[in-house]
C-alpha positions as CSV (number, residue, x, y, z in Angstrom):
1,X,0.0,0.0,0.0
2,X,1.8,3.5,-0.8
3,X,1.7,6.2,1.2
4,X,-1.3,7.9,-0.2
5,X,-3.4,5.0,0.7
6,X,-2.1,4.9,4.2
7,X,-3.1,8.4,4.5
8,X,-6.4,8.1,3.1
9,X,-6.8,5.2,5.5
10,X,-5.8,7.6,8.4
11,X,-8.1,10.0,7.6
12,X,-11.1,7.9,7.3
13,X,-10.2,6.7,10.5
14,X,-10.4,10.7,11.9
15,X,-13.4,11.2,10.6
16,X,-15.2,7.9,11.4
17,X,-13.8,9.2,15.1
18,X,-15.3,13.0,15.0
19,X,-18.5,10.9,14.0
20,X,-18.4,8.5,17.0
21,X,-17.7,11.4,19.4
22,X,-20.1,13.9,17.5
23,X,-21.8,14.9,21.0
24,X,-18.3,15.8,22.2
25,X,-16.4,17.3,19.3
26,X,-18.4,20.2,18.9
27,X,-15.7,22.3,16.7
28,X,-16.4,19.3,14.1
29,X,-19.1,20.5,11.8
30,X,-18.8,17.9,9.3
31,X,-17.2,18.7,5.9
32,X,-17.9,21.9,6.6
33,X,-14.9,22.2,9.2
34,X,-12.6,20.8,6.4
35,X,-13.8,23.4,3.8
36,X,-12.2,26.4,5.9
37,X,-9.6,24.3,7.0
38,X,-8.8,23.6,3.3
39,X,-8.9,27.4,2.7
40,X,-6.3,28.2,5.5
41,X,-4.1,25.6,4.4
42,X,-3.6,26.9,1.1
43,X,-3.3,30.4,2.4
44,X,-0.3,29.4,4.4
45,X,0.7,27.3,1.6
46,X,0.8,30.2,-0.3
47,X,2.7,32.3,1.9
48,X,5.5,29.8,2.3
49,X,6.0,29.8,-1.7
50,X,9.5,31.8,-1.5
51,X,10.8,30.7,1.9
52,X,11.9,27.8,3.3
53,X,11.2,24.4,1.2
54,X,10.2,22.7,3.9
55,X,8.2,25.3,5.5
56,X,6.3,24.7,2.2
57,X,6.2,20.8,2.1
58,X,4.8,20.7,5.7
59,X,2.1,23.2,4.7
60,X,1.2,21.5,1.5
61,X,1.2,18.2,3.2
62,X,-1.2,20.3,5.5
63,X,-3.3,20.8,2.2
64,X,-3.7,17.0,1.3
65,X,-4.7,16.0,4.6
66,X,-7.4,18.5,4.6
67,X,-8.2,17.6,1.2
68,X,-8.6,14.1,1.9
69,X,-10.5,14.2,5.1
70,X,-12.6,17.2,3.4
71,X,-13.4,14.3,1.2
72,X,-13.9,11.6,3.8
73,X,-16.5,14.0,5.2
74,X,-18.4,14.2,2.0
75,X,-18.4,10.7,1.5
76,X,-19.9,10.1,5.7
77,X,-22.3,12.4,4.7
78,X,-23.0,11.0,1.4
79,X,-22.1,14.3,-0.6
80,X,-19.9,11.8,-3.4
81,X,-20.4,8.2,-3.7
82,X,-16.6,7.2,-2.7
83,X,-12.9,9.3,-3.1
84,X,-11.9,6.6,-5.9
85,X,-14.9,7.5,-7.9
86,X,-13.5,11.4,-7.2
87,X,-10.3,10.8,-8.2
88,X,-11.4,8.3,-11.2
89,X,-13.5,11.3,-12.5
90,X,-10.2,13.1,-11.9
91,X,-8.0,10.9,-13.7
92,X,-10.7,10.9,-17.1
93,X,-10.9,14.5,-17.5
94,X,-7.2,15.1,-17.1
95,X,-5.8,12.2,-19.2
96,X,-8.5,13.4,-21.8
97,X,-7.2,17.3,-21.7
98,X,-3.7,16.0,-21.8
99,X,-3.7,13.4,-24.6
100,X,-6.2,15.6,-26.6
């Protein structure tokens, strides 16, 4: 399993927590947490662009892991179907624009 897989793994594992403690975890809003999460991320992201590389690899590994539990939210509250049909979709459209 690579390492994307094992994160995706982890995250579903987050979320399926926030869920189980729903009563407790009252900063969780669902996907909607992960939506301005998401936007932060990038925004710090952003800001490390021309400073330290790995300043800018910890905050775009910040970006994926929002991403991905962003989607694990969606898919908990059945928003998308699954993240492989996502990133199927994903992988369709791009390989169509590229070999076009």
């Amino acid at each position: 399993m690579n390492a994307f897989h094992k994160l995706n793994d982890l995250s579903e594992k987050r979320i399926e927590y926030f869920l189980s403690k729903w009563d407790e975890m009252t900063w969780y809003q669902g996907s909607k947490t992960y939506w301005e999460y998401l936007e932060k991320e990038i925004q710090e992201a952003k800001n490390e662009i021309n400073t330290n590389k790995v300043y800018l690899e910890d905050e775009l590994w910040d970006v994926l892991w929002d991403y991905l539990c962003l989607l694990n939210s969606l898919k908990k509250e059945w928003k998308i179907d699954s993240i492989e049909k996502v990133l199927q979709r994903a992988l369709t459209k791009y390989s169509w624009r590229i070999n076009s």
